[in-house]
Residue, then its C-alpha position, 0 to 999 in steps of 0.5 A: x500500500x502507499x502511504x501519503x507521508x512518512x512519520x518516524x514511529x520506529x522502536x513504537x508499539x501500536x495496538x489496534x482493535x478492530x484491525x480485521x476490518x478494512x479501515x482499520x486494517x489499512x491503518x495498521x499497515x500504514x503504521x508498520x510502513x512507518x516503523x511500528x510493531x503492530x499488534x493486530x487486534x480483532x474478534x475474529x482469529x481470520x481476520x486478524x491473522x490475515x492483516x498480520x501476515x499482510x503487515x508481515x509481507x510488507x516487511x513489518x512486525x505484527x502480532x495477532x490477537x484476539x480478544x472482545x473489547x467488551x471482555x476486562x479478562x480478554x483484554x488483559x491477557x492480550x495487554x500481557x502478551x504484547x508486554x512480554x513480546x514487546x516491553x511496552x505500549x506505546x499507542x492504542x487505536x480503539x477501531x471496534x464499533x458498529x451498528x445492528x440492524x435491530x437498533x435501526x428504524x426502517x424509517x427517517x421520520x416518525x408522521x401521526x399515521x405511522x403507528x396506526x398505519x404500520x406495515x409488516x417489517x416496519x421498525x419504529x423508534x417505539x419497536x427499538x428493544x432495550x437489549x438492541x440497543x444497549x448492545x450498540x451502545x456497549x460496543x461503541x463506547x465500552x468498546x472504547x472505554x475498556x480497553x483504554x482501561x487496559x492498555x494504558x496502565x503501562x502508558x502511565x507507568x511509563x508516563x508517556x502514550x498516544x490513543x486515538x479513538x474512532x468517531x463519526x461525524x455522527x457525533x457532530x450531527x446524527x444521521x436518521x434511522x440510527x439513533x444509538x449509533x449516533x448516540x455511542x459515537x458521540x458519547x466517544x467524542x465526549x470520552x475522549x476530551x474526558x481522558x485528554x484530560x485526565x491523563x494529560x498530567x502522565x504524559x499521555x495524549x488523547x484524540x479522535x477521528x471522526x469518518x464519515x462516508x467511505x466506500x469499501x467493498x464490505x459497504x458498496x452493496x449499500x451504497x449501490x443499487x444492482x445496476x451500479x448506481x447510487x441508492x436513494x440513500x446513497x444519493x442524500x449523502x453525496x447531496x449533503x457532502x459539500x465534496x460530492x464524493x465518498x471516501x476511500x480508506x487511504x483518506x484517513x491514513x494520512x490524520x492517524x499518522x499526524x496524530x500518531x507522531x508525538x513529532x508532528x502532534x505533541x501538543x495535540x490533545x482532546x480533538x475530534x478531527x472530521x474527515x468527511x468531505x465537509x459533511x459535518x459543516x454543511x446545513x444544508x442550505 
């Protein structure tokens, strides 16, 4: 893969949860492109295996674990190997998180006939369960919590570390039929200038991304009609997208290495960065 830049993290150890996928698979590479031993972290044994062996081509060092980030013991046995492979953690890319289709409504607006005139497959705000969405919120911002818990115990032993959380523009403006999506995204966004804060004074610095759109193969059938051309959806996107245009995954590589330098971003701490074509800052209007 190609990098935009190159940062010095060699003698740096990174971990990254969620590296199976494609976007932050592509971010695991990149740092191991710059000189990271990387430490490729995902619920799933193949997918994180097969990123690691990716990174192991391209002339890096990796490390597959597997662990649920919403799972302390897990985590703690994953933390305690890289230690002992590695000596220490040096930054952490909390890049699980995600959406169920049972904490998502079939519909973007509630109107006075819609209860009364509910067709079969139709899921309301009122029909979302407890358990469904707890699920979504768990995983997007325990998700992120925990294994910030984990992994930076060794950071403040040695008073110095770097983690970076993934949000959403959805933290800034949420999006329709996904109510607790929106919801974890933005509760991120706020941890995240929490723990800048409270670990500001060990030396440890704390940041976010928030994505928007991106166009990967696992999405494109979303995004696309079977003719190839945009979904209804798809086309409100790119409507309110001041850019006219999805993302691509080499889009982000370019912020996490900037954040990842302690070179280039020292005293950066306790942001959310956009990168979403101006989604974000676009009324509409």
């Amino acid at each position: 893969m190609n990098i935009p830049f190159k940062v010095d993290l060699s003698n740096h150890v990174a971990v990254i949860t969620g590296a199976g996928g494609i976007l932050c698979g592509d971010m695991a590479k990149a740092l191991a492109l710059c000189g990271a031993k990387v430490a490729v972290a995902d619920v799933s044994k193949e997918n994180a295996q097969r990123v690691s062996d990716e990174i192991k081509s391209l002339g890096g060092e990796s490390l597959p674990l597997v662990f649920d980030v919403l799972v302390k013991s897990e985590i703690e046995k994953a933390r305690d190997e890289i230690l002992v492979k590695w000596g220490k953690i040096d930054l952490l890319i909390n890049g699980a998180g995600g959406n169920s289709p049972k904490a998502t409504t079939t519909m973007e607006n509630c109107y006075p006939d819609t209860l009364a005139n509910k067709k079969e497959g139709d899921i309301t705000f009122f029909d979302l369960g407890y358990e469904d969405m707890k699920w979504v919120m768990n995983l997007n911002l325990f998700g992120t919590i925990i294994p910030s818990q984990v992994f930076a115990e060794p950071m403040v032993k040695a008073q110095k570390g770097n983690i970076i959380n993934i949000s959403s523009m959805n933290a800034f403006t949420p999006l329709t039929k996904i109510p607790m999506y929106s919801a974890g995204k933005a509760a991120v966004s706020n941890f995240t200038q929490w723990l800048a804060t409270h670990l500001a004074p060990v030396g440890i610095r704390v940041n976010a991304i928030a994505p928007g759109f991106f166009e990967t193969n696992q999405n494109y059938k979303l995004l696309h009609n079977e003719d190839g051309s945009l979904s209804a959806r798809a086309q409100k996107i790119i409507n309110g997208t001041p850019m006219a245009k999805f993302g691509v995954p080499q889009d982000l590589i370019g912020a996490i290495l900037y954040l990842a330098s302690d070179e280039a971003s020292g005293f950066v701490s306790g942001i959310n960065m956009p990168i979403d074509g101006a989604f974000s800052a676009y009324a509409g209007v």
